[in-house]
N, CA, C and O atoms as a printed pandas DataFrame, in Angstrom:
     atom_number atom_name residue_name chain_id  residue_number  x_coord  y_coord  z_coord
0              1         N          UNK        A               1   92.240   60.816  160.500
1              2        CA          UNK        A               1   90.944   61.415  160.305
2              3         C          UNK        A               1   89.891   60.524  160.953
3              4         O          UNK        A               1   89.724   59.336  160.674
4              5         N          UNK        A               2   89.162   61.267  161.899
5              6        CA          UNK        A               2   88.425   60.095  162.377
6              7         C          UNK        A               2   86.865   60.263  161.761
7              8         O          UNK        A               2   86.484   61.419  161.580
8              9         N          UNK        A               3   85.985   59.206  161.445
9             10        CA          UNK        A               3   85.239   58.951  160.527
10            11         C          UNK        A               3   84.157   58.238  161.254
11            12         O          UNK        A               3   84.334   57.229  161.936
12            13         N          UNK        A               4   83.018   58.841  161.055
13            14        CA          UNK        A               4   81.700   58.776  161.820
14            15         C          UNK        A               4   80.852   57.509  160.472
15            16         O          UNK        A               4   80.187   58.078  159.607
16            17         N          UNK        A               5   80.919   56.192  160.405
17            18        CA          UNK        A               5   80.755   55.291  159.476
18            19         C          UNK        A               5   79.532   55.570  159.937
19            20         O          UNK        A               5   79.083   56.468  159.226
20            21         N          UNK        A               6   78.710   55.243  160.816
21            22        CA          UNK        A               6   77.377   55.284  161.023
22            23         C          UNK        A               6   76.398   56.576  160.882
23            24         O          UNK        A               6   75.172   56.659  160.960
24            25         N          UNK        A               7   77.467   57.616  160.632
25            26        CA          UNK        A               7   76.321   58.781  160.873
26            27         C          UNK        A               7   75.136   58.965  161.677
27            28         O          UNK        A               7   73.944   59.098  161.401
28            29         N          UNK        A               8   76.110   58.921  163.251
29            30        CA          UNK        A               8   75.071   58.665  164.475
30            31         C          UNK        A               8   75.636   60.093  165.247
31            32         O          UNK        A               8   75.013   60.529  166.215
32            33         N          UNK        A               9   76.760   60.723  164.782
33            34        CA          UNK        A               9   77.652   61.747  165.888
34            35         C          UNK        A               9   78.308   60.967  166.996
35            36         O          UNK        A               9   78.834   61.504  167.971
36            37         N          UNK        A              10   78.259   59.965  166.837
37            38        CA          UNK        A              10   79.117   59.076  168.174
38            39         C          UNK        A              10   79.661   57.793  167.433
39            40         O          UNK        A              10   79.101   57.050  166.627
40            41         N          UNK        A              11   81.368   57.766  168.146
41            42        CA          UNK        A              11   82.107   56.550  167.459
42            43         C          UNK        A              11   81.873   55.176  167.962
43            44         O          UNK        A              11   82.159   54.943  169.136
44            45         N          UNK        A              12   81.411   54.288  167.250
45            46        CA          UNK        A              12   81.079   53.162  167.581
46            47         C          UNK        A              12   82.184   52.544  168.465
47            48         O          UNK        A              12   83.079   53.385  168.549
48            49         N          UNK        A              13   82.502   51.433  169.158
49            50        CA          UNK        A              13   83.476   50.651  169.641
50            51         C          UNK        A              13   84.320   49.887  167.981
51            52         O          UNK        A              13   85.532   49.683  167.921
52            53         N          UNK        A              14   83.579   49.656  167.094
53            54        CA          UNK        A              14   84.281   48.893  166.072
54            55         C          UNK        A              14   85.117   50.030  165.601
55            56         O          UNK        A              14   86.344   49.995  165.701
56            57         N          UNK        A              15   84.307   51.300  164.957
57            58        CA          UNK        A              15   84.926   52.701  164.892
58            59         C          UNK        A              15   86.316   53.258  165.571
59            60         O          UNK        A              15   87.094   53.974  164.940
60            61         N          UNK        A              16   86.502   52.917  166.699
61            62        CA          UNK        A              16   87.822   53.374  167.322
62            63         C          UNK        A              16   88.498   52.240  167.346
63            64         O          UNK        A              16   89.536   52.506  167.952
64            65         N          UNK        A              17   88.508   50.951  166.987
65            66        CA          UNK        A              17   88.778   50.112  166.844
66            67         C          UNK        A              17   89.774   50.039  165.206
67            68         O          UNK        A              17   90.920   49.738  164.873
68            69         N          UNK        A              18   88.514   50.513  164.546
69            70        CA          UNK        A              18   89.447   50.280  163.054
70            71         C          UNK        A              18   90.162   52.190  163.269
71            72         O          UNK        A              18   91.075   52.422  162.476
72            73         N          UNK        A              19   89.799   53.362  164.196
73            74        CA          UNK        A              19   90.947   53.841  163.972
74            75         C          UNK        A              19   92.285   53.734  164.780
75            76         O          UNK        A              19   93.341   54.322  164.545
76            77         N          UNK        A              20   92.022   52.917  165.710
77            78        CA          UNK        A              20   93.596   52.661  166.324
78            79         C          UNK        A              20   94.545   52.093  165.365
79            80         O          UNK        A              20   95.741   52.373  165.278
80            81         N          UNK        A              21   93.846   51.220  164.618
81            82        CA          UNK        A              21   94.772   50.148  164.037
82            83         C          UNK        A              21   95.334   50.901  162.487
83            84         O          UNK        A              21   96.385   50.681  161.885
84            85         N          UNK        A              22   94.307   51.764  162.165
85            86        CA          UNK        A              22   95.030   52.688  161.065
86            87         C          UNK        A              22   95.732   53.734  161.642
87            88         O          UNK        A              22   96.345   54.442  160.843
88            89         N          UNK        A              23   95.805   54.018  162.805
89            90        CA          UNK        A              23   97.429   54.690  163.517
90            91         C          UNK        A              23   98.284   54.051  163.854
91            92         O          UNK        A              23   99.266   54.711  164.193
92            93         N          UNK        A              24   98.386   52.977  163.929
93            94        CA          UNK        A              24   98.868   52.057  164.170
94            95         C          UNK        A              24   99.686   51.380  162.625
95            96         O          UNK        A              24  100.910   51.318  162.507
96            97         N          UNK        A              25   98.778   50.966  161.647
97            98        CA          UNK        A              25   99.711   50.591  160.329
98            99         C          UNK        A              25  100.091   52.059  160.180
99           100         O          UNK        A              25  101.258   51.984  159.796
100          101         N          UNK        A              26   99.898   52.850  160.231
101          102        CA          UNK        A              26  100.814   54.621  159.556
102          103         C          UNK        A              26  102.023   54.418  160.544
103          104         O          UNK        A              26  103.153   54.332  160.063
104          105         N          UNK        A              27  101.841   54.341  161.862
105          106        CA          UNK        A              27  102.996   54.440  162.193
106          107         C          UNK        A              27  104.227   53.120  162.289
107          108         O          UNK        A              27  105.213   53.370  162.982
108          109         N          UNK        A              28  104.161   51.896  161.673
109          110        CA          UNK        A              28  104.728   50.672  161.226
110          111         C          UNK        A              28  105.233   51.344  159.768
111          112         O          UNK        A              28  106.413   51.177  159.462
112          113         N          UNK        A              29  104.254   52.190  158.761
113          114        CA          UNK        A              29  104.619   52.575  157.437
114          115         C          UNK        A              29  105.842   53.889  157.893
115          116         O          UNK        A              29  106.960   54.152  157.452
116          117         N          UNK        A              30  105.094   54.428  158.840
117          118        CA          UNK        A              30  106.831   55.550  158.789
118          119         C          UNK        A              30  108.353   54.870  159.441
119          120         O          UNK        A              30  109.502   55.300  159.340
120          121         N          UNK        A              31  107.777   53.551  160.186
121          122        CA          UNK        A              31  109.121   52.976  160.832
122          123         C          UNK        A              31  110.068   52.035  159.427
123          124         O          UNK        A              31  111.247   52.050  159.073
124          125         N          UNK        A              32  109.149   51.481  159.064
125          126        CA          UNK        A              32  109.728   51.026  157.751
126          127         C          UNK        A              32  110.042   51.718  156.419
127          128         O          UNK        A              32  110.602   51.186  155.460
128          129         N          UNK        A              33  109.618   52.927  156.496
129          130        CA          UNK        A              33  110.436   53.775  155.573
130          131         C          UNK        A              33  111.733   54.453  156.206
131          132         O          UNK        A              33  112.738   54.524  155.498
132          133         N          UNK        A              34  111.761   55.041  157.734
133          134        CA          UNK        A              34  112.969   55.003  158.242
134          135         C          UNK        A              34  113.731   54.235  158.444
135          136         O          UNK        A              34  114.691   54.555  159.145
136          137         N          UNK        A              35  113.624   52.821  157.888
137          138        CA          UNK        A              35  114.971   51.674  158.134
138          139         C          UNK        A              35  115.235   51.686  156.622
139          140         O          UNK        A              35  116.423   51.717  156.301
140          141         N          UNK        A              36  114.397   51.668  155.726
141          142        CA          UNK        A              36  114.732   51.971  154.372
142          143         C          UNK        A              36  115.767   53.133  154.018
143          144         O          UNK        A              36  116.860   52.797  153.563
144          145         N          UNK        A              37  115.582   53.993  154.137
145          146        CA          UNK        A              37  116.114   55.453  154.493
146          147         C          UNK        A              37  117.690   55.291  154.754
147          148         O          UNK        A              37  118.711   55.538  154.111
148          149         N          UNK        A              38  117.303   54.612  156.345
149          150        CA          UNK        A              38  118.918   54.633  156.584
150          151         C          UNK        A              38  119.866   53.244  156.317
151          152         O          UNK        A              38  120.968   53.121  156.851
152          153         N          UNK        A              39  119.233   52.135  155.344
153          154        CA          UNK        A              39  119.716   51.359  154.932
154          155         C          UNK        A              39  121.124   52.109  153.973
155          156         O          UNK        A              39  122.353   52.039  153.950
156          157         N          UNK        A              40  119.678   53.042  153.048
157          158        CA          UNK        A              40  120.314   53.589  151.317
158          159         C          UNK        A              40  121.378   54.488  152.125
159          160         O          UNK        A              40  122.573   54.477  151.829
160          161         N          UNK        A              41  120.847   55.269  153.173
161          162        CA          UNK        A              41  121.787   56.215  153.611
162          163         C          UNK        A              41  123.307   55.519  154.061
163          164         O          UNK        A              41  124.348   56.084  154.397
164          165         N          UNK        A              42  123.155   54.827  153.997
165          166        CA          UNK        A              42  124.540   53.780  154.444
166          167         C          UNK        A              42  124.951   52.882  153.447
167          168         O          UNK        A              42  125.655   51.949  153.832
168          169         N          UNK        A              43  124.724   52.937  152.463
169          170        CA          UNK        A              43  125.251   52.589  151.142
170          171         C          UNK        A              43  126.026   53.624  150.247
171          172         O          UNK        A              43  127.093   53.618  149.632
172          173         N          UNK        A              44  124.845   54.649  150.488
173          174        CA          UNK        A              44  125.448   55.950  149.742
174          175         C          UNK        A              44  126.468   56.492  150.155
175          176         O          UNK        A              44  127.354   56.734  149.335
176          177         N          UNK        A              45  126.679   56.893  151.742
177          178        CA          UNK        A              45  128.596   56.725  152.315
178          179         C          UNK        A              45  128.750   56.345  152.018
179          180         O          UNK        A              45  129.292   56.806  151.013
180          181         N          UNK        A              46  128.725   54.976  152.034
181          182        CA          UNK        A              46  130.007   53.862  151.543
182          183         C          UNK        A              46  130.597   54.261  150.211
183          184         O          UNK        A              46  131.759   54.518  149.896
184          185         N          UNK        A              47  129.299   54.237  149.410
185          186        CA          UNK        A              47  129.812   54.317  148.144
186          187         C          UNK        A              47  130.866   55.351  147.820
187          188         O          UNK        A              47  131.766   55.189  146.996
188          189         N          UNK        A              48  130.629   56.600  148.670
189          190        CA          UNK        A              48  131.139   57.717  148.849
190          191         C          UNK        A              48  132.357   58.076  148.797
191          192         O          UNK        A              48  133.015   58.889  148.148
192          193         N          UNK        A              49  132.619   57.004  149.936
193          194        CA          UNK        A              49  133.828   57.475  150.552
194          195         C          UNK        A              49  134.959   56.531  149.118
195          196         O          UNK        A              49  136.096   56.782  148.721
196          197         N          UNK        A              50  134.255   55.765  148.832
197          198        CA          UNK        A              50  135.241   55.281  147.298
198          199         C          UNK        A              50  135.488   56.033  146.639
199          200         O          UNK        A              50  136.657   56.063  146.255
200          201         N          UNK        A              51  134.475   57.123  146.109
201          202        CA          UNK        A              51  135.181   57.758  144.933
202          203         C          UNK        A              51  136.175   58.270  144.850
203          204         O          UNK        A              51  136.866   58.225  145.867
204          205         N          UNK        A              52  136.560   58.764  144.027
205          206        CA          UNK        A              52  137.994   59.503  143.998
206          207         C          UNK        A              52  138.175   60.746  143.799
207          208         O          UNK        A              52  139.221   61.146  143.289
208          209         N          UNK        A              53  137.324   61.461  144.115
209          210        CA          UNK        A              53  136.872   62.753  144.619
210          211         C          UNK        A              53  137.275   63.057  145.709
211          212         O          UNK        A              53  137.906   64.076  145.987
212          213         N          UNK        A              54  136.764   61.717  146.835
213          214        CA          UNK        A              54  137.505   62.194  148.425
214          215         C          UNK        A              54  138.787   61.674  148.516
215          216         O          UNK        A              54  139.144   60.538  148.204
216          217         N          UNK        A              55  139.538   62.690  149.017
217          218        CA          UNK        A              55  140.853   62.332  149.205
218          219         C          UNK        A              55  141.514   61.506  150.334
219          220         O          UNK        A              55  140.704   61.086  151.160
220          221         N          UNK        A              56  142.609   61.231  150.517
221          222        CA          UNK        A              56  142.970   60.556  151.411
222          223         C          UNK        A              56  142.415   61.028  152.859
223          224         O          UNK        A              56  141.629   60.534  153.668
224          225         N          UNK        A              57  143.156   62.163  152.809
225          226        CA          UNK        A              57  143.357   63.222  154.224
226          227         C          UNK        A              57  141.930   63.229  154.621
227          228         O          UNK        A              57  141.863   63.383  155.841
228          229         N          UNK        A              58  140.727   63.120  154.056
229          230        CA          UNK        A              58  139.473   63.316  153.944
230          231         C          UNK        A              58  138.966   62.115  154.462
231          232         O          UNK        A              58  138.178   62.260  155.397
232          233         N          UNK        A              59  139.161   61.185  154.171
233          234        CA          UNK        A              59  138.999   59.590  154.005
234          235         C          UNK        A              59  139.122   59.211  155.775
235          236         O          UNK        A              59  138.495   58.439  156.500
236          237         N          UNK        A              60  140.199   60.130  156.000
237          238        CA          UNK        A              60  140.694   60.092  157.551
238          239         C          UNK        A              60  139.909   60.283  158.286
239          240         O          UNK        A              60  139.402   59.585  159.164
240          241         N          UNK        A              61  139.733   61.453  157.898
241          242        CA          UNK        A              61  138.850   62.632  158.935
242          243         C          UNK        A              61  137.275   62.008  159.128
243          244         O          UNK        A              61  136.436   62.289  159.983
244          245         N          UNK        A              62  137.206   60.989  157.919
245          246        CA          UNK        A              62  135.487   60.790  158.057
246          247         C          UNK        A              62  135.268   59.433  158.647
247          248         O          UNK        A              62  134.196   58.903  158.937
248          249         N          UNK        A              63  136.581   58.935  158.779
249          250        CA          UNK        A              63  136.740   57.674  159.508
250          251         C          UNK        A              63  136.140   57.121  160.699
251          252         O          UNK        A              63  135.543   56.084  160.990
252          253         N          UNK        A              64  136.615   58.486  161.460
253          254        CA          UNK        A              64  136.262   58.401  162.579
254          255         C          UNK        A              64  134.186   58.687  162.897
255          256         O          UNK        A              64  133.420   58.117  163.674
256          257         N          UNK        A              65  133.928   59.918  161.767
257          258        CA          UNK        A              65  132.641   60.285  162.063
258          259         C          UNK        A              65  131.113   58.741  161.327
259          260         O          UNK        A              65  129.919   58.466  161.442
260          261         N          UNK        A              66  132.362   58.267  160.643
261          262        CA          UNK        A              66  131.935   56.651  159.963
262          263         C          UNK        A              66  131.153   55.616  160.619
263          264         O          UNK        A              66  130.022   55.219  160.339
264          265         N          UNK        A              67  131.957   55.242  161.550
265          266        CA          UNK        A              67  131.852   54.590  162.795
266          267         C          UNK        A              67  130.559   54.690  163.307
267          268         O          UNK        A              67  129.640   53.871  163.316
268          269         N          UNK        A              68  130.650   55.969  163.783
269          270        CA          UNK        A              68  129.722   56.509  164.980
270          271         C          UNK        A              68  128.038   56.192  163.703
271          272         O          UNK        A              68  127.138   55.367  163.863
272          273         N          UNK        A              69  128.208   57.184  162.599
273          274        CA          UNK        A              69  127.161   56.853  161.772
274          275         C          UNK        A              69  126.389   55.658  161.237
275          276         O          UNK        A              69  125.182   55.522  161.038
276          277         N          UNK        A              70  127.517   54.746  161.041
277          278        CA          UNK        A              70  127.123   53.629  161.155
278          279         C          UNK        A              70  126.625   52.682  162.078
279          280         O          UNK        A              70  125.882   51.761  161.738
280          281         N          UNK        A              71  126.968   52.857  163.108
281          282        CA          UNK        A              71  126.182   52.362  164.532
282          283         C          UNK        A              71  125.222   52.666  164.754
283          284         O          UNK        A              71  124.526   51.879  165.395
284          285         N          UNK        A              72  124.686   53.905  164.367
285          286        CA          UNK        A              72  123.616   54.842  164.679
286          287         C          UNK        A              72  122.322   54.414  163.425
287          288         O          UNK        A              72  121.128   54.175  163.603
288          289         N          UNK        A              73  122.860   54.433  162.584
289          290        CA          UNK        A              73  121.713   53.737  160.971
290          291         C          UNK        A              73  121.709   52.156  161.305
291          292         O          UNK        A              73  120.888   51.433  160.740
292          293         N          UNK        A              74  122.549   51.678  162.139
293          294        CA          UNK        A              74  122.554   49.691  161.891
294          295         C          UNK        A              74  121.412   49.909  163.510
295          296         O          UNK        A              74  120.357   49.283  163.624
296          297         N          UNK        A              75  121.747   50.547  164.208
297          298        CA          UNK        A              75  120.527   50.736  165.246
298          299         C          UNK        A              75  118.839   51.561  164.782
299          300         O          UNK        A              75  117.779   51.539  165.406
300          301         N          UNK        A              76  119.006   51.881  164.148
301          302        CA          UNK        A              76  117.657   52.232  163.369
302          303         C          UNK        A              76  116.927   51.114  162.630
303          304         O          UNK        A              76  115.704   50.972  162.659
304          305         N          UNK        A              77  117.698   50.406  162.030
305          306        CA          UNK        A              77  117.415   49.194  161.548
306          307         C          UNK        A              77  117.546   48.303  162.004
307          308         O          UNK        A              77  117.035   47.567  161.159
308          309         N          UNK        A              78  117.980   47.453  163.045
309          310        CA          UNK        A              78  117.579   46.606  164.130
310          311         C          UNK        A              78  116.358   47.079  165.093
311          312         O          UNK        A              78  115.511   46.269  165.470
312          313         N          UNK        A              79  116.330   48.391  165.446
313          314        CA          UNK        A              79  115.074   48.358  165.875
314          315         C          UNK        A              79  113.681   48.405  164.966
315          316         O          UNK        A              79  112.631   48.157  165.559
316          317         N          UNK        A              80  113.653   48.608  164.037
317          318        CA          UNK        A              80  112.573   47.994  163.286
318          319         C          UNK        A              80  112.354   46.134  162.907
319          320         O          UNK        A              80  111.440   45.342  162.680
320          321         N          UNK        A              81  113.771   46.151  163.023
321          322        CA          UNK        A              81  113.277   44.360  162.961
322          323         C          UNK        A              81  113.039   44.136  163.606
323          324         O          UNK        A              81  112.105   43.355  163.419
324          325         N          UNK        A              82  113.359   44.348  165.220
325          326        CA          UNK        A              82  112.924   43.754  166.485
326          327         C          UNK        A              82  111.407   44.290  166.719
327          328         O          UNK        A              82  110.565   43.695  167.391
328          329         N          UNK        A              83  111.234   45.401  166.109
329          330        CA          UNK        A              83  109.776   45.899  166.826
330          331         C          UNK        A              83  108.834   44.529  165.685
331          332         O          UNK        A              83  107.937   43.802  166.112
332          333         N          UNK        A              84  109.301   44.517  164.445
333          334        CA          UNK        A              84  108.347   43.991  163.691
334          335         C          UNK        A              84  108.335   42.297  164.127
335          336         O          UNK        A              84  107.690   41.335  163.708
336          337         N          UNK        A              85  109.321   42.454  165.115
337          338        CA          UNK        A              85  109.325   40.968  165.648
338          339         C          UNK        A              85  108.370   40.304  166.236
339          340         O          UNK        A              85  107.816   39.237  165.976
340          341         N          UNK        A              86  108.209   41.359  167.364
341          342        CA          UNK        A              86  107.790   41.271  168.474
342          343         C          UNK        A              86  105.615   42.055  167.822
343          344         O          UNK        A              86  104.567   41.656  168.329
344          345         N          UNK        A              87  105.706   42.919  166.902
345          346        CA          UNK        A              87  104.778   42.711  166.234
346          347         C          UNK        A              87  104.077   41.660  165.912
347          348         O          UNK        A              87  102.892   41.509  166.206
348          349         N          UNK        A              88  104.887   40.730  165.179
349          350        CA          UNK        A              88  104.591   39.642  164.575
350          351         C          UNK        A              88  104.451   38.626  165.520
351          352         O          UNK        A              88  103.692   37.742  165.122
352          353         N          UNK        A              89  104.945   38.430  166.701
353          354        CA          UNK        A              89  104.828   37.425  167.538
354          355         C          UNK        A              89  103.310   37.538  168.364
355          356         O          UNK        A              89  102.667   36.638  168.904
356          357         N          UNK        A              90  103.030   38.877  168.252
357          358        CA          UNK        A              90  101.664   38.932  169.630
358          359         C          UNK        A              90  100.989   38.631  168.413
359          360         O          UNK        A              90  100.294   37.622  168.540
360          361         N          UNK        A              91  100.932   39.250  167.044
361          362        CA          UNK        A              91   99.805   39.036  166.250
362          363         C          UNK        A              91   99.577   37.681  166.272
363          364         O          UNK        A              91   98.397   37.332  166.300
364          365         N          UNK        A              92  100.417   36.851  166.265
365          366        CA          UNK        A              92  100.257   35.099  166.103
366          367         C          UNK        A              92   99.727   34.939  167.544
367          368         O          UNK        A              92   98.544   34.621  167.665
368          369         N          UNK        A              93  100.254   35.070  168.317
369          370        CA          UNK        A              93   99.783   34.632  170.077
370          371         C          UNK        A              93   98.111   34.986  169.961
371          372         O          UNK        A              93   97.391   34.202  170.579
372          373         N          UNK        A              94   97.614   35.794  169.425
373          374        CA          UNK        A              94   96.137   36.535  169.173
374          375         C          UNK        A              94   95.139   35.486  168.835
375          376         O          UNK        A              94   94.148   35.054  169.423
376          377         N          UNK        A              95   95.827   35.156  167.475
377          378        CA          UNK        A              95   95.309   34.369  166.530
378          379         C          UNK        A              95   94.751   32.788  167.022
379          380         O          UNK        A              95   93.672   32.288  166.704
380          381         N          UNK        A              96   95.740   32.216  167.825
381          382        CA          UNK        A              96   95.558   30.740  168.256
382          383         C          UNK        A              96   94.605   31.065  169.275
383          384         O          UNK        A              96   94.112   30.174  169.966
């Protein structure tokens, strides 16, 4: 929402300033709820595939689709650490 602080009809430079950076934390807040996400989501297989509900023959079959899922959620979550890395590194480079 962009927000006219001065009530002039025109966005100041500080104005687009503080709204980049609140598109900016929203979109850090949806990357870190998607590594959250597919953390649990990769617990909850796991846990899954223990019970004793799924059967062997089953156990098989998801073996293979396991793998692939898991590569795919451990890459969702490495790229949020690396982005928040590399976040965190310019914010310090800024600072000094």
């Amino acid at each position: 929402m962009v927000r006219d602080v001065y009530k002039d009809g025109e966005l100041s430079d500080n104005e687009l300033v503080l709204l980049e950076q609140q598109r900016i934390d929203q979109r850090q807040d949806n990357q870190k709820k998607m590594a959250w996400i597919a953390m649990f989501s990769m617990i909850a297989f796991t846990i899954f595939m223990f019970l004793p509900i799924v059967g062997d023959t089953r156990i098989e079959i998801l073996t293979e689709i396991a793998s692939l899922f898991y590569i795919a959620q451990a890459g969702v979550i490495g790229a949020y650490m690396g982005s928040e890395a590399l976040v965190n590194k310019s914010r310090n480079q800024v600072k000094k």
